[in-house]
Backbone and ligand atoms as CSV (ligand in chain L), in Angstrom:
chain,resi,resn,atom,element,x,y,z
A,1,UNK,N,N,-16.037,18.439,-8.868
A,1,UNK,CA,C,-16.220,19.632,-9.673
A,1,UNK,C,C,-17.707,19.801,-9.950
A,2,UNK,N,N,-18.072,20.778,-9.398
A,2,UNK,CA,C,-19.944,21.129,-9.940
A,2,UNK,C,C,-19.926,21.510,-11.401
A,3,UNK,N,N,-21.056,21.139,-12.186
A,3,UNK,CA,C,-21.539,21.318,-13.227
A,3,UNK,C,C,-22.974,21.483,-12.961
A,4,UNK,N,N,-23.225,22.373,-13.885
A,4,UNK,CA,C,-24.836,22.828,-14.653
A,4,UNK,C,C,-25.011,22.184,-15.477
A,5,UNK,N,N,-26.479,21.412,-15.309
A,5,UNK,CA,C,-27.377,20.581,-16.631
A,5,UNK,C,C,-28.465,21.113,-16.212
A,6,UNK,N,N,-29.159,21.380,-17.855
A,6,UNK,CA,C,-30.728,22.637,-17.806
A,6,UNK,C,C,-31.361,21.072,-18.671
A,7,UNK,N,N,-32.369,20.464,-17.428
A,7,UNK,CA,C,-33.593,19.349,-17.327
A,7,UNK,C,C,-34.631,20.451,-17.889
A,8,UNK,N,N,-35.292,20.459,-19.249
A,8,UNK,CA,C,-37.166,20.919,-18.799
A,8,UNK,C,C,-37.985,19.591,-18.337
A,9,UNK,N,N,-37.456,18.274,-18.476
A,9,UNK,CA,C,-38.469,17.454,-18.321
A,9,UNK,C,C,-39.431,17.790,-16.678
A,10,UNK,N,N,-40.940,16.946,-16.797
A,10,UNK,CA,C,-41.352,18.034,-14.932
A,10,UNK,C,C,-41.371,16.569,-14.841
A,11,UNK,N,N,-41.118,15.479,-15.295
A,11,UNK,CA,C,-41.953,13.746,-15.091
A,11,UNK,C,C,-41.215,12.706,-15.485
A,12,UNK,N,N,-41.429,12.023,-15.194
A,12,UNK,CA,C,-40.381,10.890,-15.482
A,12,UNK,C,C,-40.807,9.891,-16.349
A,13,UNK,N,N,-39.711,9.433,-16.665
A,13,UNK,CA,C,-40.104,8.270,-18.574
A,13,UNK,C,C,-39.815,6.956,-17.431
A,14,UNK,N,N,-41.913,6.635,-17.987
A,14,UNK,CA,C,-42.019,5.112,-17.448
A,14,UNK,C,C,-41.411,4.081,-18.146
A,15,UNK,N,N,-40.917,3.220,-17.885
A,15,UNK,CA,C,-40.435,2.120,-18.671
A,15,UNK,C,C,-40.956,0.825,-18.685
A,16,UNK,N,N,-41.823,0.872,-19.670
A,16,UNK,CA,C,-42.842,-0.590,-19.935
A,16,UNK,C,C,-42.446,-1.596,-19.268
A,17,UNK,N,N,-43.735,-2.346,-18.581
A,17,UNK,CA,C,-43.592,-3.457,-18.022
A,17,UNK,C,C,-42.861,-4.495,-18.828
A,18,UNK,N,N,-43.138,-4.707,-20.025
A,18,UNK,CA,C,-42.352,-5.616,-20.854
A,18,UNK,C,C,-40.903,-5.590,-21.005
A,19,UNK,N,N,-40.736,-4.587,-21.065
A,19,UNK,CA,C,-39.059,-4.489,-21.164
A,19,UNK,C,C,-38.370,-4.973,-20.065
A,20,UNK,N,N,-39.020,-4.864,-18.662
A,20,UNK,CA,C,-38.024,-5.257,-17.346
A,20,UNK,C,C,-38.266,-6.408,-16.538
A,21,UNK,N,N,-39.524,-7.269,-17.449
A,21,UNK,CA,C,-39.880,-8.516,-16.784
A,21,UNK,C,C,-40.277,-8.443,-15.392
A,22,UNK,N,N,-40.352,-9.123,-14.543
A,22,UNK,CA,C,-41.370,-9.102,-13.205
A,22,UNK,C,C,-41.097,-8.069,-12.295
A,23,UNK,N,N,-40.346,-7.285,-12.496
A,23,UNK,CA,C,-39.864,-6.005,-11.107
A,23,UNK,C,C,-41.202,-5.326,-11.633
A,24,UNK,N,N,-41.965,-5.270,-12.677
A,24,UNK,CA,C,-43.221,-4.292,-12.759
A,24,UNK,C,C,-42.735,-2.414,-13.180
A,25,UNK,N,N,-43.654,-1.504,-13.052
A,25,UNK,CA,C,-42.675,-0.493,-13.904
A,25,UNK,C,C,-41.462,0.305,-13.056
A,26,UNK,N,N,-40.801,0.682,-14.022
A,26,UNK,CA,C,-39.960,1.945,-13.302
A,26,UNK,C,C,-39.959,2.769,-13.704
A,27,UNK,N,N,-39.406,4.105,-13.019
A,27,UNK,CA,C,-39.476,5.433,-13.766
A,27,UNK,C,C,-38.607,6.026,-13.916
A,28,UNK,N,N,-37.871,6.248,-14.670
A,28,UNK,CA,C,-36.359,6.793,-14.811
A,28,UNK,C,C,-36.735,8.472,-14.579
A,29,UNK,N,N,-36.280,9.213,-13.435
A,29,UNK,CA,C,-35.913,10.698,-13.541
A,29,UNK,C,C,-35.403,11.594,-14.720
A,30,UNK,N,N,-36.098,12.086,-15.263
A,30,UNK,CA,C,-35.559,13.127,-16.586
A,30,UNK,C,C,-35.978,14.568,-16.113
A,31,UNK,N,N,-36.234,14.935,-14.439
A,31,UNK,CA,C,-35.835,16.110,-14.017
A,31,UNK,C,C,-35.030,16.849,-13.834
A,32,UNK,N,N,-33.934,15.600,-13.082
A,32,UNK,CA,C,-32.935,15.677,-12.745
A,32,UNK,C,C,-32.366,16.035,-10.622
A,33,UNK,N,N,-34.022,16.146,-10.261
A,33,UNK,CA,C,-34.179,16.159,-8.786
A,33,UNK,C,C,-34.088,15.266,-8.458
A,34,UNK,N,N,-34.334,14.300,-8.622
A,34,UNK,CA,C,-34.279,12.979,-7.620
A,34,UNK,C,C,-32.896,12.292,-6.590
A,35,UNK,N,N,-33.467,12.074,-5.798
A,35,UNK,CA,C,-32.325,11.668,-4.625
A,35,UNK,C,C,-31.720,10.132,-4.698
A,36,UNK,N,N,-32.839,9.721,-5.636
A,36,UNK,CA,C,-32.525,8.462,-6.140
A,36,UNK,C,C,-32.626,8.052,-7.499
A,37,UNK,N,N,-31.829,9.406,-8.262
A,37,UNK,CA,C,-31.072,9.153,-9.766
A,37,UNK,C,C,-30.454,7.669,-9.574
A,38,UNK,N,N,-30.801,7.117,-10.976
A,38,UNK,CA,C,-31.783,7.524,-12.354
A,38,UNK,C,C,-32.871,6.990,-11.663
A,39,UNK,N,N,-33.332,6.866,-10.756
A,39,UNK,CA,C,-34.838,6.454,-10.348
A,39,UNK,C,C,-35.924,7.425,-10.003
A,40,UNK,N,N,-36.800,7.635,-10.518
A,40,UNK,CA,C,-37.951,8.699,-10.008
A,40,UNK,C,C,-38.251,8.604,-8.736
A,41,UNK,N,N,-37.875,9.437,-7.871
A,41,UNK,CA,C,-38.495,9.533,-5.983
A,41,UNK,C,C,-39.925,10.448,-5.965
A,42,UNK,N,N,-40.321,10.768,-7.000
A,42,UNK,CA,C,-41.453,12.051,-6.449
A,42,UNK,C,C,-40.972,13.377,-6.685
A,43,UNK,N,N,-39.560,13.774,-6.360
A,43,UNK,CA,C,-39.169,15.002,-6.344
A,43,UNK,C,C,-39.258,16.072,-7.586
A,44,UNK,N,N,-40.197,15.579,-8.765
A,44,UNK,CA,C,-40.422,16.407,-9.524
A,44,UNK,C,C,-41.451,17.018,-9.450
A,45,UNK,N,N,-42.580,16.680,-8.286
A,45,UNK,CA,C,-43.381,17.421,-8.168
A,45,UNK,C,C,-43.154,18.751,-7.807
A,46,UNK,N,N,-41.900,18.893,-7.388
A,46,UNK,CA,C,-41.909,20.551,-6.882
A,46,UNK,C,C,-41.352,21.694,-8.486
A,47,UNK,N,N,-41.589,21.220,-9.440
A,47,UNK,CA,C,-41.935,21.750,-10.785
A,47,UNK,C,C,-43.145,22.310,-11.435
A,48,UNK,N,N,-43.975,21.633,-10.428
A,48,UNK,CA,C,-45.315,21.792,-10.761
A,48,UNK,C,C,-46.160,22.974,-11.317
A,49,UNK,N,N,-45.085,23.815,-10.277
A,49,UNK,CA,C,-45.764,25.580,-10.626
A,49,UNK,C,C,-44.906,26.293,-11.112
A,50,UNK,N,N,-44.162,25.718,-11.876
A,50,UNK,CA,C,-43.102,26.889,-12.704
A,50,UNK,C,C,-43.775,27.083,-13.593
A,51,UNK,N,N,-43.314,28.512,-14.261
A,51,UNK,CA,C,-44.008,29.224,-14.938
A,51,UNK,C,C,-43.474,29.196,-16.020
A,52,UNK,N,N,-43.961,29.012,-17.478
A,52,UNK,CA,C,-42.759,28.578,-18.972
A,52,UNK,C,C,-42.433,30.029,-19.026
A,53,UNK,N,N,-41.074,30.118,-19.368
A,53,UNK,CA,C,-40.430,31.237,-19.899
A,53,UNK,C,C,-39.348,31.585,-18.957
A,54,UNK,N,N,-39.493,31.082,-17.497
A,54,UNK,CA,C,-38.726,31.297,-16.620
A,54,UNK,C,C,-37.690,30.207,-16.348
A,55,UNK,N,N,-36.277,30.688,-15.750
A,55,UNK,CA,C,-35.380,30.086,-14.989
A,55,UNK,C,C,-35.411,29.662,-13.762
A,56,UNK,N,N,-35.003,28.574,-13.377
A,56,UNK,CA,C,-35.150,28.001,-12.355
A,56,UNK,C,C,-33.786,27.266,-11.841
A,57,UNK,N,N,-33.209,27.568,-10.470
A,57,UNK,CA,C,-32.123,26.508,-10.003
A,57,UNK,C,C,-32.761,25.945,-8.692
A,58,UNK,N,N,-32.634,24.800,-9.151
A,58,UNK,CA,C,-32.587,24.250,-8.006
A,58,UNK,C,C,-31.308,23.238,-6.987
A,59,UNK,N,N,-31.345,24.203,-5.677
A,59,UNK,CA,C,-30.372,23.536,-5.114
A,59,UNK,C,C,-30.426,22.488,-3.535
A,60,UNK,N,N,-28.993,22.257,-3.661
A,60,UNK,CA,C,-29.256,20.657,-2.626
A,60,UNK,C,C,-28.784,19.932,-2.451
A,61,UNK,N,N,-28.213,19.002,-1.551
A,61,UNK,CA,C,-28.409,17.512,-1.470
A,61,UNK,C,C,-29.183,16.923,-0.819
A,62,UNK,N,N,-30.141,17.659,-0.204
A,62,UNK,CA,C,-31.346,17.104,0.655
A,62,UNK,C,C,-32.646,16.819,0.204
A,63,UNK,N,N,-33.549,16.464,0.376
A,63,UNK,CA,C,-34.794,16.482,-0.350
A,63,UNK,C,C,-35.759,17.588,0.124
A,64,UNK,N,N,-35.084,18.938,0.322
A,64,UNK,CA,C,-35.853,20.316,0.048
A,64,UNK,C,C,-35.539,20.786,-1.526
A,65,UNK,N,N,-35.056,20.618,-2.069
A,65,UNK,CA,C,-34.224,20.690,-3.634
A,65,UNK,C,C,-34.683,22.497,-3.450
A,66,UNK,N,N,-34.281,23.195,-2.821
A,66,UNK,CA,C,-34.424,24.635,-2.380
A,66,UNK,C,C,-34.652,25.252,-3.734
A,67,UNK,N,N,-35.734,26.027,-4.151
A,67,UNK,CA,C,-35.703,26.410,-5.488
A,67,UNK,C,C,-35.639,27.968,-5.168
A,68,UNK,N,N,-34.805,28.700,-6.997
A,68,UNK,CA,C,-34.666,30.135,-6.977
A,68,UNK,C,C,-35.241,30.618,-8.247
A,69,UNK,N,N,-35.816,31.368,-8.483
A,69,UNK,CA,C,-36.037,31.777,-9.705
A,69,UNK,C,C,-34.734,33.018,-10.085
A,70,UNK,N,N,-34.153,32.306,-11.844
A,70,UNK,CA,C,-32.593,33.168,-11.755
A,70,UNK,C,C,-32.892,33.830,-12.755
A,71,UNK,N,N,-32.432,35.011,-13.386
A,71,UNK,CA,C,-33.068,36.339,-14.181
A,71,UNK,C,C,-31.862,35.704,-15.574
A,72,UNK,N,N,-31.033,35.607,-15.545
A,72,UNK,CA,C,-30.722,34.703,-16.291
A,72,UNK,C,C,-29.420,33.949,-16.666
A,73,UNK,N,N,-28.711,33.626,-17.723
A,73,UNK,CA,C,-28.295,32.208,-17.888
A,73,UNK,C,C,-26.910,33.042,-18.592
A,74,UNK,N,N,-25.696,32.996,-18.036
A,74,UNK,CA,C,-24.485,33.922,-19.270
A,74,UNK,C,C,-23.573,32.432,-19.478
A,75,UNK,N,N,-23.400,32.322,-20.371
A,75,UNK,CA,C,-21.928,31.758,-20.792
A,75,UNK,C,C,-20.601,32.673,-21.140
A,76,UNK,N,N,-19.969,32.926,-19.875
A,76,UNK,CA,C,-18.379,33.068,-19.972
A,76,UNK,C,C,-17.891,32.701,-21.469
A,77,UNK,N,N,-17.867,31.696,-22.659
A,77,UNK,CA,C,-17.771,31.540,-24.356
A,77,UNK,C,C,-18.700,32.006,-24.604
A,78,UNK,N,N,-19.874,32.837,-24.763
A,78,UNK,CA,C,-20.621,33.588,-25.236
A,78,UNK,C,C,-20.294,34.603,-26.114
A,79,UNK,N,N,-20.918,35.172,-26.967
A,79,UNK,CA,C,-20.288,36.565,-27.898
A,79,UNK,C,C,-21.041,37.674,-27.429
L,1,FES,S1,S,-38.844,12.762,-12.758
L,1,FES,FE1,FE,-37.277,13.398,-11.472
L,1,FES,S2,S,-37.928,12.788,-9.527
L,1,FES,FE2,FE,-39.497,12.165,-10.818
């Protein structure tokens, strides 16, 4: 079943060397692009040039994460 989750994060939350002992850091994905959730691959760089105020989907299972700019957002339970 597909679901929608709205990420603003553009970067990923490093996780101190201390906390994970000798593997050194990691970066947990809080974009929500990555091909290797929960691990940061890079793929948030293609956030880079969004513009604040705007919608964005991005789609995929490949690492083009094909982006659209969408006019906007309805909820079907909406009033
Ligand atoms: S934060 Fe998502 S890929 Fe880096």
């Amino acid at each position: 079943m597909p679901r929608e989750i709205t990420h603003e994060a553009t970067g990923p939350k490093i996780v101190d060397e201390d906390d994970i002992g000798e593997k050194g850091d990691i970066a947990i994905c809080m974009c929500g692009l990555s091909g290797d959730y929960p691990f940061c691959d890079g793929s948030h760089r293609a956030t880079a040039d969004e513009d604040d105020g705007k919608l964005y989907k991005y789609e995929g299972d490949d690492d083009e994460n094909t982006r659209h700019e969408i006019a906007e957002m309805v909820f079907t339970d909406s009033d």
